[in-house]
PDB file of N, CA, C, O and CB in Angstrom:
ATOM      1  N   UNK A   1     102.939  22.514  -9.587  1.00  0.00           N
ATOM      2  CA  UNK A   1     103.176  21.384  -8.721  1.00  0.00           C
ATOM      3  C   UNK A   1     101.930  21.065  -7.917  1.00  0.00           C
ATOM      4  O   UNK A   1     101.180  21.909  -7.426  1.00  0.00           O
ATOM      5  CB  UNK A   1     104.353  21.655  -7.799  1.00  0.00           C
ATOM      6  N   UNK A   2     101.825  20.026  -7.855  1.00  0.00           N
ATOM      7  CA  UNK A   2     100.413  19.467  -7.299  1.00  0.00           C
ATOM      8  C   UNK A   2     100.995  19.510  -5.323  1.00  0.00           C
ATOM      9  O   UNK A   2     102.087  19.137  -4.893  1.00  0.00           O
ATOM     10  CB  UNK A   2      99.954  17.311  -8.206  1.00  0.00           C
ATOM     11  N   UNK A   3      99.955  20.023  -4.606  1.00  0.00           N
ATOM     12  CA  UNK A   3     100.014  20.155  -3.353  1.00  0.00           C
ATOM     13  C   UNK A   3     100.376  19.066  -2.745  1.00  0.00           C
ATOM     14  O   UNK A   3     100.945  19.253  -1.670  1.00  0.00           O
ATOM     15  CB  UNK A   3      99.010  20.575  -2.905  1.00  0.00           C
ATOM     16  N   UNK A   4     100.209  17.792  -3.139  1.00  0.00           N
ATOM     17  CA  UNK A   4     100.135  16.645  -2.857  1.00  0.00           C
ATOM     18  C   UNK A   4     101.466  15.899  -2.567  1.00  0.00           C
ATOM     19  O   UNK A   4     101.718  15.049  -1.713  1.00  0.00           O
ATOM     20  CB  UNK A   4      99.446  16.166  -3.776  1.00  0.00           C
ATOM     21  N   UNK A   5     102.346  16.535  -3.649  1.00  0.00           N
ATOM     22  CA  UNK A   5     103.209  16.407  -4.309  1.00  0.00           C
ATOM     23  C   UNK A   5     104.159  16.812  -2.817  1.00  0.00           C
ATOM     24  O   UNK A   5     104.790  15.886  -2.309  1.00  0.00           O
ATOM     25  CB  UNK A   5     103.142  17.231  -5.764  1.00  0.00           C
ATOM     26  N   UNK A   6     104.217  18.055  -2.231  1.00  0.00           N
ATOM     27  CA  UNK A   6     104.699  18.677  -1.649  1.00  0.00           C
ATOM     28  C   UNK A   6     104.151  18.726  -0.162  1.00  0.00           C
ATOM     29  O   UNK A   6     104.218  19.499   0.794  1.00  0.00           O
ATOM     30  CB  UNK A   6     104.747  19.608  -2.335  1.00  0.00           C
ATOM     31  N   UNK A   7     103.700  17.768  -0.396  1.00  0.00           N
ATOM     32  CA  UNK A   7     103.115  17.504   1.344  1.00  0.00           C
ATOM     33  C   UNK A   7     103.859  15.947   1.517  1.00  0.00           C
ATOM     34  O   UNK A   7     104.602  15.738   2.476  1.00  0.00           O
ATOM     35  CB  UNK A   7     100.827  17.383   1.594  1.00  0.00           C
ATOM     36  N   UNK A   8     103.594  14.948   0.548  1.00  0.00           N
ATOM     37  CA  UNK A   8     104.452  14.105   0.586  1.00  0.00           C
ATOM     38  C   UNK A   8     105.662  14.036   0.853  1.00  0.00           C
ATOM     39  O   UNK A   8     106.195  13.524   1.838  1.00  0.00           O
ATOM     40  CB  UNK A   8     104.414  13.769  -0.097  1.00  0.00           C
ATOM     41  N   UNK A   9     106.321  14.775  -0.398  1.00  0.00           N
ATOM     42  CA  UNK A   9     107.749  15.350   0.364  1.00  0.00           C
ATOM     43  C   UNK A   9     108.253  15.681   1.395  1.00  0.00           C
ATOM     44  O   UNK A   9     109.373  15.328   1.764  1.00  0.00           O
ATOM     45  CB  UNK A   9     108.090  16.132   0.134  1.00  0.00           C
ATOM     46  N   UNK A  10     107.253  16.631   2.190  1.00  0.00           N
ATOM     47  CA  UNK A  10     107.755  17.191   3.404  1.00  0.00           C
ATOM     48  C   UNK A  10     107.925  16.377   4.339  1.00  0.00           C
ATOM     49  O   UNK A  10     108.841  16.469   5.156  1.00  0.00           O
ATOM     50  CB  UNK A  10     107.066  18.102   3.882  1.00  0.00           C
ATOM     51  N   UNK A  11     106.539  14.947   4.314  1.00  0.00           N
ATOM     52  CA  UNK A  11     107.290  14.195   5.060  1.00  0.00           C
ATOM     53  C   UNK A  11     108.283  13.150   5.300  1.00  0.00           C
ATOM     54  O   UNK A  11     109.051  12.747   6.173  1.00  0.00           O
ATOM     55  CB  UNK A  11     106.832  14.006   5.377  1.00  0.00           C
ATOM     56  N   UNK A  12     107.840  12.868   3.922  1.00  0.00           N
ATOM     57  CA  UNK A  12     109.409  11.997   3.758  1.00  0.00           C
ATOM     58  C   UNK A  12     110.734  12.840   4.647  1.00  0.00           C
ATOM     59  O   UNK A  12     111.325  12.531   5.682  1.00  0.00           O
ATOM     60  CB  UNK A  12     109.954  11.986   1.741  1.00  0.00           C
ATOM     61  N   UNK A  13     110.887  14.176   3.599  1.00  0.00           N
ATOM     62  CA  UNK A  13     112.175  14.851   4.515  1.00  0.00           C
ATOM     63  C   UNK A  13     111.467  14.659   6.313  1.00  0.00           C
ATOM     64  O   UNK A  13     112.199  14.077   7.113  1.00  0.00           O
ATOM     65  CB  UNK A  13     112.479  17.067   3.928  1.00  0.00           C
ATOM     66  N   UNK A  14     110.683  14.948   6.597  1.00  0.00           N
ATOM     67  CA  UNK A  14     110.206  14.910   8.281  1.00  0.00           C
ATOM     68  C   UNK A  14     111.335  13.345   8.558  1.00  0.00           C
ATOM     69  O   UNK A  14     112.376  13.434   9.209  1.00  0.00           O
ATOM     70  CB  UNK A  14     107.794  14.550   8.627  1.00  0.00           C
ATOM     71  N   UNK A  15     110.980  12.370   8.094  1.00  0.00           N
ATOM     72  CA  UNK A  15     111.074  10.867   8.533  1.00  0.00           C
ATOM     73  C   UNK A  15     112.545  10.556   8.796  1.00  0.00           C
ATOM     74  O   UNK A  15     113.043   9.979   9.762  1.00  0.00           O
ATOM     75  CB  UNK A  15     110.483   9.820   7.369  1.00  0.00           C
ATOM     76  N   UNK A  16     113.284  11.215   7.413  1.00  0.00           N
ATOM     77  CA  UNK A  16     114.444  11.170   6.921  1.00  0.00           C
ATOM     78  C   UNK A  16     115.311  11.758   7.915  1.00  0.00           C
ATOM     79  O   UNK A  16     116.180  11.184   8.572  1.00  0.00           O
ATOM     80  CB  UNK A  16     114.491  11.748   5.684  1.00  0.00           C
ATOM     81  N   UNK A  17     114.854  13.378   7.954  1.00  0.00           N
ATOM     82  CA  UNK A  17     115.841  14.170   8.955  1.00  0.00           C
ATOM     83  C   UNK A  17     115.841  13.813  10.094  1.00  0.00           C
ATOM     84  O   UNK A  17     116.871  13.949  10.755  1.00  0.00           O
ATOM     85  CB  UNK A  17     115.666  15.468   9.114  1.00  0.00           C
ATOM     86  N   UNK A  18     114.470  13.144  10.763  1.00  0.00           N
ATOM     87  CA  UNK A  18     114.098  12.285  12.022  1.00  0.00           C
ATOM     88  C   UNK A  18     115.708  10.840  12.197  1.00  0.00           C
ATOM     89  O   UNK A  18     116.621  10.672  13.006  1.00  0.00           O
ATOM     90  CB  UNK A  18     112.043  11.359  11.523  1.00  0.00           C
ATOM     91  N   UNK A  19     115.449  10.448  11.488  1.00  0.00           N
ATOM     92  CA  UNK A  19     116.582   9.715  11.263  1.00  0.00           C
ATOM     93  C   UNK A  19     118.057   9.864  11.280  1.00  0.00           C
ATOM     94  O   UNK A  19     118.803   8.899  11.442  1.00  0.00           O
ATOM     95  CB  UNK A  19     116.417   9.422  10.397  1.00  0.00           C
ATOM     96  N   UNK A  20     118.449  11.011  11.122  1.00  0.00           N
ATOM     97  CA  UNK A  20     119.818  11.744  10.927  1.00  0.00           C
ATOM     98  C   UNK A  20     120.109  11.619   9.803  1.00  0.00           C
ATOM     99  O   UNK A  20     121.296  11.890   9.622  1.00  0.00           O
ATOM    100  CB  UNK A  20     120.933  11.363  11.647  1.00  0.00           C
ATOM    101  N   UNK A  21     119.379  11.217   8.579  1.00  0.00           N
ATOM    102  CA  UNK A  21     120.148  11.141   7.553  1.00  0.00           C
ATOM    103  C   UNK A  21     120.207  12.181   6.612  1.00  0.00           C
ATOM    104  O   UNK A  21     119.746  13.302   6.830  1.00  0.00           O
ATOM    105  CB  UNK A  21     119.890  10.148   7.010  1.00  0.00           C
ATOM    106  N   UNK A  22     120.984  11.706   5.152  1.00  0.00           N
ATOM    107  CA  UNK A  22     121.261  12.633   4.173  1.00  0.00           C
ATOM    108  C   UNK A  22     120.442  12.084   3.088  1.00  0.00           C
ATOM    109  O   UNK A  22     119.963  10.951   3.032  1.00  0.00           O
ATOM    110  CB  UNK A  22     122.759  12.813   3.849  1.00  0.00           C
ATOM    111  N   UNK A  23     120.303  13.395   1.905  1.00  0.00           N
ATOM    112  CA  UNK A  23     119.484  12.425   0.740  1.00  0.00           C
ATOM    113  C   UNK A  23     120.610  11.477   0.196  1.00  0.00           C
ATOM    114  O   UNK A  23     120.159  10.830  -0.749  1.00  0.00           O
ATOM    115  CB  UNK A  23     118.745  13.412  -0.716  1.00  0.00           C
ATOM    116  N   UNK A  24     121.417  11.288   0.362  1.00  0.00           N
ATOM    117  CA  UNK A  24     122.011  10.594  -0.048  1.00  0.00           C
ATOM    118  C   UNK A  24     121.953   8.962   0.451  1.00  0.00           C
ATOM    119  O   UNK A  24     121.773   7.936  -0.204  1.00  0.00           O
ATOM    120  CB  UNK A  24     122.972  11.241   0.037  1.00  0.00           C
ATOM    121  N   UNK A  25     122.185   9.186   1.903  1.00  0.00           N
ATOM    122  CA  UNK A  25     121.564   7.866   2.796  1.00  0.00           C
ATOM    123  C   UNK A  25     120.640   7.027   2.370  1.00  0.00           C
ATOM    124  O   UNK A  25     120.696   5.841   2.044  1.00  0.00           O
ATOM    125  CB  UNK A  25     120.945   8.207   3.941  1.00  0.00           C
ATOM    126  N   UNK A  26     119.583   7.975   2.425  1.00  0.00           N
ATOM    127  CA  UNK A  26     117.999   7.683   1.939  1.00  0.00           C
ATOM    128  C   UNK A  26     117.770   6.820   0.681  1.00  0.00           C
ATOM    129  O   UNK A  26     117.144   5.811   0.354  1.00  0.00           O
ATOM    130  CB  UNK A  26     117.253   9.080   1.585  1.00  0.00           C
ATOM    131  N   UNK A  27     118.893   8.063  -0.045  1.00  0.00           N
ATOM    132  CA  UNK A  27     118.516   7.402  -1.424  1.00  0.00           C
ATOM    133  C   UNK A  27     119.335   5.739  -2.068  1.00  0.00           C
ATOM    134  O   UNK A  27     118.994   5.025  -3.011  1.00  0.00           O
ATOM    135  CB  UNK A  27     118.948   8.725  -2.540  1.00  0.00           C
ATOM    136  N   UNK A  28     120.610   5.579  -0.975  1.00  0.00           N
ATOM    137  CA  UNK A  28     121.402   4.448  -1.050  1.00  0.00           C
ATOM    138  C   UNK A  28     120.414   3.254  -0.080  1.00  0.00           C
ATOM    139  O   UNK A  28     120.473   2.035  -0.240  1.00  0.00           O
ATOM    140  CB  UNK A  28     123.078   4.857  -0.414  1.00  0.00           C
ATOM    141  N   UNK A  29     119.818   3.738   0.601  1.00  0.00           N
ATOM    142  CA  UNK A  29     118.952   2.265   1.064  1.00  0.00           C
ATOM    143  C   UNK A  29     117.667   2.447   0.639  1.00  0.00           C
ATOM    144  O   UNK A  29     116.880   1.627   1.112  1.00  0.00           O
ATOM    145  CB  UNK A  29     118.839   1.891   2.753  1.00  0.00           C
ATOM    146  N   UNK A  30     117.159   3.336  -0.172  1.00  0.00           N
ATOM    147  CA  UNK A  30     115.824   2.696  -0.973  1.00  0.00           C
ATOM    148  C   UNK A  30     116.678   2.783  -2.166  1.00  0.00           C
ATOM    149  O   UNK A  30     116.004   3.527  -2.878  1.00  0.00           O
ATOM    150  CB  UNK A  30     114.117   3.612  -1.034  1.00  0.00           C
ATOM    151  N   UNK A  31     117.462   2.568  -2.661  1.00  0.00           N
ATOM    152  CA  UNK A  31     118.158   1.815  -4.244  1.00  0.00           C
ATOM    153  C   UNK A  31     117.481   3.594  -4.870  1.00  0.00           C
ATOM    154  O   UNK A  31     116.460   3.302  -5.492  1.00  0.00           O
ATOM    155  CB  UNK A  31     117.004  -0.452  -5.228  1.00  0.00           C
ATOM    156  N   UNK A  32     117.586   4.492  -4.901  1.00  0.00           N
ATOM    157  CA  UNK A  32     117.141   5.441  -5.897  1.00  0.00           C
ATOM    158  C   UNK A  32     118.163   6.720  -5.814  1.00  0.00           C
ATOM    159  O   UNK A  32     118.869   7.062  -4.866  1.00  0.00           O
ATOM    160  CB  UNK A  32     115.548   5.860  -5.612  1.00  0.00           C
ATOM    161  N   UNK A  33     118.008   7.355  -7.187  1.00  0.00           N
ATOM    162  CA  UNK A  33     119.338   8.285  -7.467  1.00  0.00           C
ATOM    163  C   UNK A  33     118.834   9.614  -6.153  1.00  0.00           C
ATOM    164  O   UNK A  33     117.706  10.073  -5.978  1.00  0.00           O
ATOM    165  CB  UNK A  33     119.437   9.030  -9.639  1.00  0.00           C
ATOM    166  N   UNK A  34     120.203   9.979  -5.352  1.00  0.00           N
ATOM    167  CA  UNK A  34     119.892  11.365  -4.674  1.00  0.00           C
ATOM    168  C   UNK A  34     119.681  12.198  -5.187  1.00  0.00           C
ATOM    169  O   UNK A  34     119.215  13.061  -4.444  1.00  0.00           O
ATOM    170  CB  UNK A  34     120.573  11.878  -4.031  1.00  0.00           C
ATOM    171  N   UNK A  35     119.770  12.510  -6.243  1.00  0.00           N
ATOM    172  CA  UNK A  35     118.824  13.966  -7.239  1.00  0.00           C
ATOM    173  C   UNK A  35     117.020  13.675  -7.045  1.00  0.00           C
ATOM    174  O   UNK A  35     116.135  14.507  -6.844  1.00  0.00           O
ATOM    175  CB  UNK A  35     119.267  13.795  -9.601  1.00  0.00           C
ATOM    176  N   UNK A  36     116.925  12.250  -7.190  1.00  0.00           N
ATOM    177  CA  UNK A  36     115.626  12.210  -7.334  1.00  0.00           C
ATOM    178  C   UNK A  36     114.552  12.457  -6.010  1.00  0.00           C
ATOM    179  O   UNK A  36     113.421  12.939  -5.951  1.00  0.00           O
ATOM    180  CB  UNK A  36     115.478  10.961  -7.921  1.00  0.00           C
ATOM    181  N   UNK A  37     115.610  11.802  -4.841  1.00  0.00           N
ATOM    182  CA  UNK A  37     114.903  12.010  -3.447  1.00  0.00           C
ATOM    183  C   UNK A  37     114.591  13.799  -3.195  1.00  0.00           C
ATOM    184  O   UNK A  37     113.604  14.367  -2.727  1.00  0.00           O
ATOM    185  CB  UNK A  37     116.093  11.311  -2.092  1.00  0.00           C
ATOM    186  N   UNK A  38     115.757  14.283  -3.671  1.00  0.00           N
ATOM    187  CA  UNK A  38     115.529  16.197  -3.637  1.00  0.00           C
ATOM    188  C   UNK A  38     114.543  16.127  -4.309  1.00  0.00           C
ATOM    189  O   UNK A  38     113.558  16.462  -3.653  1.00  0.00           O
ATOM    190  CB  UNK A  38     116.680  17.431  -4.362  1.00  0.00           C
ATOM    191  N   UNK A  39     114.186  15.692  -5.892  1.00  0.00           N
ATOM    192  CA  UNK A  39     113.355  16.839  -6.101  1.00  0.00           C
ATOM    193  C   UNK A  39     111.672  15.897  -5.610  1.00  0.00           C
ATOM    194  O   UNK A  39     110.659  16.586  -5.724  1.00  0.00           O
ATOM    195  CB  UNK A  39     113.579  17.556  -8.066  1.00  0.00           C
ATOM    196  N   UNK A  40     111.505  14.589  -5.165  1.00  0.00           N
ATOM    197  CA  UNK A  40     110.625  14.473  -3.824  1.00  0.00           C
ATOM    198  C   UNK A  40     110.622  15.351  -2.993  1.00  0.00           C
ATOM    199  O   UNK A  40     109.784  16.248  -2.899  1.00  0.00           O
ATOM    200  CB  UNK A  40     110.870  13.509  -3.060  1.00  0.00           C
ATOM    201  N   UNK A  41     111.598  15.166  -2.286  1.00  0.00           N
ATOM    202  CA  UNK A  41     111.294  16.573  -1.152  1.00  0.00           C
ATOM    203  C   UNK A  41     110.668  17.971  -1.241  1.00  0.00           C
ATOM    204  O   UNK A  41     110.067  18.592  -0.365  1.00  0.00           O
ATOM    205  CB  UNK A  41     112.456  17.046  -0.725  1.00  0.00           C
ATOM    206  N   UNK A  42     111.021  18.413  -2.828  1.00  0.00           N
ATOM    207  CA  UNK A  42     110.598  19.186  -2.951  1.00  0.00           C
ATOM    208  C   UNK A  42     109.302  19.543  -3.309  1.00  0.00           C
ATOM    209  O   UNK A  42     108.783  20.649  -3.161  1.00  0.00           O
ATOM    210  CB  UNK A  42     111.193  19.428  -3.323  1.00  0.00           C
ATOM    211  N   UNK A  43     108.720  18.349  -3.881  1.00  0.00           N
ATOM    212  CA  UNK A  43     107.635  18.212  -4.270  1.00  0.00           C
ATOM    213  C   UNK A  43     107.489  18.630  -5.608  1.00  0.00           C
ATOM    214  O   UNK A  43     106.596  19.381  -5.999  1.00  0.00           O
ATOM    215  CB  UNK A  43     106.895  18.721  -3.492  1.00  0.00           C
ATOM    216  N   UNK A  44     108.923  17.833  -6.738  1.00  0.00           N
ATOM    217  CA  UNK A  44     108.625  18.716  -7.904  1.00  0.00           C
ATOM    218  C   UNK A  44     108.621  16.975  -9.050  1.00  0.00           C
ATOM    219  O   UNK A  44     108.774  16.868 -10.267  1.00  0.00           O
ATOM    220  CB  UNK A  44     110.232  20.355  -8.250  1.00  0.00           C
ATOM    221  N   UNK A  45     108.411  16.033  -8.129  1.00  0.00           N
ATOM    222  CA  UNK A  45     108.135  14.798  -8.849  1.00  0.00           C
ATOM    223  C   UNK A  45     107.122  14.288  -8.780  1.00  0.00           C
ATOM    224  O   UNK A  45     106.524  14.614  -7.754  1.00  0.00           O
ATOM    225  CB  UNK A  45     108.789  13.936  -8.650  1.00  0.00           C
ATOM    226  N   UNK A  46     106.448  13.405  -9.584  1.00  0.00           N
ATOM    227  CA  UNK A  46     105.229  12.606  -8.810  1.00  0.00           C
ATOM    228  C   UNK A  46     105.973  11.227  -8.534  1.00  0.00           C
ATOM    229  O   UNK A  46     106.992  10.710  -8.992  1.00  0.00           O
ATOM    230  CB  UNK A  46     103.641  12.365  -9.845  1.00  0.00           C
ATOM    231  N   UNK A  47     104.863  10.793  -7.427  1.00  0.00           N
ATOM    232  CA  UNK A  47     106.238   9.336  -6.612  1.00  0.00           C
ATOM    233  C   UNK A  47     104.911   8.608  -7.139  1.00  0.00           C
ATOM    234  O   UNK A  47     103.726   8.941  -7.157  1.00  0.00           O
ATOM    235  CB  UNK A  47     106.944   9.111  -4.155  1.00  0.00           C
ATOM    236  N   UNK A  48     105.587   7.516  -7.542  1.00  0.00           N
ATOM    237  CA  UNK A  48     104.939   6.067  -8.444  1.00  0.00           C
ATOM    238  C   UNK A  48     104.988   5.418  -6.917  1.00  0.00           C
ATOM    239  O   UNK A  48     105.752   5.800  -6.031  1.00  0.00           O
ATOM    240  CB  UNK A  48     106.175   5.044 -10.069  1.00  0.00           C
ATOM    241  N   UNK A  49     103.890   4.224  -6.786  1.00  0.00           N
ATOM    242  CA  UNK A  49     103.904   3.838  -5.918  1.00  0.00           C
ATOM    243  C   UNK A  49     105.513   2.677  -5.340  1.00  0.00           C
ATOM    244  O   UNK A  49     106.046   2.596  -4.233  1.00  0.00           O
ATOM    245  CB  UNK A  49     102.585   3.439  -6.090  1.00  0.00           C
ATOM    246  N   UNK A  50     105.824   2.002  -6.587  1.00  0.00           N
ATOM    247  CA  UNK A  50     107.046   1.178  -6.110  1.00  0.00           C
ATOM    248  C   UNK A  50     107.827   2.056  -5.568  1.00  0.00           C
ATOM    249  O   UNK A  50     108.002   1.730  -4.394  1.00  0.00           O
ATOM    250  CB  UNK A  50     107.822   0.405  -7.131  1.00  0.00           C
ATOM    251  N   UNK A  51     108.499   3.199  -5.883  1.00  0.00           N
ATOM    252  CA  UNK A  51     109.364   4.441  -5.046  1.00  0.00           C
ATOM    253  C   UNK A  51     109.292   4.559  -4.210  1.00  0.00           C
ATOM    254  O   UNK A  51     110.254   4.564  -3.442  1.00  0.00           O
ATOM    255  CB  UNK A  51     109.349   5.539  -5.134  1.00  0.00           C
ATOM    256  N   UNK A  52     107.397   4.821  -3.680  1.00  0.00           N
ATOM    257  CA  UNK A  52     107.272   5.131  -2.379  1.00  0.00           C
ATOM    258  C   UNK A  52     107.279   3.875  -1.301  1.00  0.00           C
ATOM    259  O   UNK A  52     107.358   4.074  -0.088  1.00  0.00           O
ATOM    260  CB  UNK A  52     106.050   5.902  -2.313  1.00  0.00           C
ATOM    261  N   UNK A  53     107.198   2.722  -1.818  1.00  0.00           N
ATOM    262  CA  UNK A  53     107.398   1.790  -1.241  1.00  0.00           C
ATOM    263  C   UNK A  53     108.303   1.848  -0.917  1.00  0.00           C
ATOM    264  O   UNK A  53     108.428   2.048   0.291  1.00  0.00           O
ATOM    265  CB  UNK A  53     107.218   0.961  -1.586  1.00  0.00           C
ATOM    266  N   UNK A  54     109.800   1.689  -1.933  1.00  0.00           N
ATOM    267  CA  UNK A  54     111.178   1.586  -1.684  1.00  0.00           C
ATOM    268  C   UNK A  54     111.427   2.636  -0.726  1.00  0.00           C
ATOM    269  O   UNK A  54     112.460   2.327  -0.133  1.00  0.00           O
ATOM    270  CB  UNK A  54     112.037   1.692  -2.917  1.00  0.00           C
ATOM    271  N   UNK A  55     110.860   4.006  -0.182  1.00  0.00           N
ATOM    272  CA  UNK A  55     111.141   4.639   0.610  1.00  0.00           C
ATOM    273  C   UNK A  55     110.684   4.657   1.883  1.00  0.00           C
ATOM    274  O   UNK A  55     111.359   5.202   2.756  1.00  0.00           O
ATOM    275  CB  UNK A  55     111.087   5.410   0.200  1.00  0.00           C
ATOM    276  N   UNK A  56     109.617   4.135   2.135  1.00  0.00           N
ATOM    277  CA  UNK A  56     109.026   3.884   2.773  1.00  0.00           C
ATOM    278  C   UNK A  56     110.023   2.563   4.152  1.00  0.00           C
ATOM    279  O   UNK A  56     110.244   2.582   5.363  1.00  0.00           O
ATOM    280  CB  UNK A  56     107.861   3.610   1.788  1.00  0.00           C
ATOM    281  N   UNK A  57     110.395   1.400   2.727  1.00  0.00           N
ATOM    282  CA  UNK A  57     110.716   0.373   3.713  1.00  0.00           C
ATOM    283  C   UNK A  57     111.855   0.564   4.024  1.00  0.00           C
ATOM    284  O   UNK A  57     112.246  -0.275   4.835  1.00  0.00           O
ATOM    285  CB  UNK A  57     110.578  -0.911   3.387  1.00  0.00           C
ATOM    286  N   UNK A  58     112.967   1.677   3.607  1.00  0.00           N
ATOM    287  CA  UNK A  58     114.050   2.276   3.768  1.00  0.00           C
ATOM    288  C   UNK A  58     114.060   2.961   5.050  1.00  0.00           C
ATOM    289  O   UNK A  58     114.911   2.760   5.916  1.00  0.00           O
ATOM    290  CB  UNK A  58     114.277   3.052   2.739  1.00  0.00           C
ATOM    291  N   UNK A  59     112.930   3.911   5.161  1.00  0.00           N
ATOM    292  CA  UNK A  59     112.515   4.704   6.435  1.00  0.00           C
ATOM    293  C   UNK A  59     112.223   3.452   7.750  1.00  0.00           C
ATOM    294  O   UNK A  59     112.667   3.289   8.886  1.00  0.00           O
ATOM    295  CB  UNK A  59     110.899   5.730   6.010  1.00  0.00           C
ATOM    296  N   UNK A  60     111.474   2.903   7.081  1.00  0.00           N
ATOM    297  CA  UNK A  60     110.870   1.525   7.950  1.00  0.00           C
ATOM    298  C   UNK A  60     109.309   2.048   8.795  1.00  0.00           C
ATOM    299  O   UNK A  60     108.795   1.908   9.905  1.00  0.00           O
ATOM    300  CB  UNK A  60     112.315   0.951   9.424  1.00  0.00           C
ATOM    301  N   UNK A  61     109.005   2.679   7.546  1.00  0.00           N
ATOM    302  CA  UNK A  61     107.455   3.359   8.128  1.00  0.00           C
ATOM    303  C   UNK A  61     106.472   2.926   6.787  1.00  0.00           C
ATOM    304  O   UNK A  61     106.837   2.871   5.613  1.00  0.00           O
ATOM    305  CB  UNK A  61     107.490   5.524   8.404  1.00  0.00           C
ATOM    306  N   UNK A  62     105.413   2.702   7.217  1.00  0.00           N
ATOM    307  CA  UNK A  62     103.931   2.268   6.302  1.00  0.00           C
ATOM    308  C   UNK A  62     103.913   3.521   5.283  1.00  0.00           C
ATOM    309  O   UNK A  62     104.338   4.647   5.541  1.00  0.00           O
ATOM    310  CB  UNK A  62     102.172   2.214   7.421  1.00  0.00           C
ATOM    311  N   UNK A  63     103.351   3.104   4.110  1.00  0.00           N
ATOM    312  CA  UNK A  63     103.459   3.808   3.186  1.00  0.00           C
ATOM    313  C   UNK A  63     102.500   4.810   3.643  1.00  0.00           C
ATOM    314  O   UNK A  63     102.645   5.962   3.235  1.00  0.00           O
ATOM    315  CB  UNK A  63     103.313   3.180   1.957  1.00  0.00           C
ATOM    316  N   UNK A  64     101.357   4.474   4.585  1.00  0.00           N
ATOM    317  CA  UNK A  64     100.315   4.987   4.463  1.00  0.00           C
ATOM    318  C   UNK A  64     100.599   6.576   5.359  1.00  0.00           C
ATOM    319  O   UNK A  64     100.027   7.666   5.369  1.00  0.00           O
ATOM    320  CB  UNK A  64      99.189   3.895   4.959  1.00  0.00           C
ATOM    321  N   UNK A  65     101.934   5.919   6.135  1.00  0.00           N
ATOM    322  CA  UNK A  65     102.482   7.016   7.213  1.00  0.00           C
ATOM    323  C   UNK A  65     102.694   8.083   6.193  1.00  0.00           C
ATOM    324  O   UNK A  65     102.301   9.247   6.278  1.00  0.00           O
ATOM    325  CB  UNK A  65     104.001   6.604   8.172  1.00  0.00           C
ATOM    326  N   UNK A  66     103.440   7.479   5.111  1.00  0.00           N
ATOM    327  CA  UNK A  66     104.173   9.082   4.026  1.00  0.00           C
ATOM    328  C   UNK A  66     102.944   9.601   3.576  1.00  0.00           C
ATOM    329  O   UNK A  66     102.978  10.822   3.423  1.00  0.00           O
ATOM    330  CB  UNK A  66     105.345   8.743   2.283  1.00  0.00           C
ATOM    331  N   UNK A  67     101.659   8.955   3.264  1.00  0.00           N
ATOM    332  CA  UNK A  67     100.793   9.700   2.487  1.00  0.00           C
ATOM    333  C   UNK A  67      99.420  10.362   3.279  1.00  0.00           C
ATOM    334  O   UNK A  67      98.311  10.647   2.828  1.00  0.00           O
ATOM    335  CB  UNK A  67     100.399   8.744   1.356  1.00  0.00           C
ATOM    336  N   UNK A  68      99.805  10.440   4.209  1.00  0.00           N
ATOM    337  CA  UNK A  68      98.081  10.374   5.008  1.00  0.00           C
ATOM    338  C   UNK A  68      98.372  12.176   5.072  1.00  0.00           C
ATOM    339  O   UNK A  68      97.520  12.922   5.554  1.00  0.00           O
ATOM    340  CB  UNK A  68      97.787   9.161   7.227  1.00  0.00           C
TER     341      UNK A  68
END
């Protein structure tokens, strides 16, 4: 797994749990399956940029916030 991978993730989950939500939440307002937001979190996917968009504007944070 690429480090990258798993630093991303972490903050997504950071943003998410900040939020109160569930992967499930997450994954019903960026339109994507909750299996897939886990294995983001986990850092065992690579996120295409439209995803991270869709998660991003779900969170309601700059993409640049999830990746920096």
């Amino acid at each position: 797994m690429a480090e990258i991978n798993k630093r991303v993730g972490y903050t997504i989950k950071r943003f998410r749990k900040n939020r109160g939500w569930t992967q499930e939440q997450l994954a019903f307002e960026a339109d994507l399956h909750r299996a897939y937001i886990g294995q983001i979190e986990r850092g065992e996917k690579n996120l295409g940029l439209q995803n991270l968009q869709k998660i991003a504007v779900a969170l309601n944070v700059s993409m640049y916030k999830l990746v920096k």
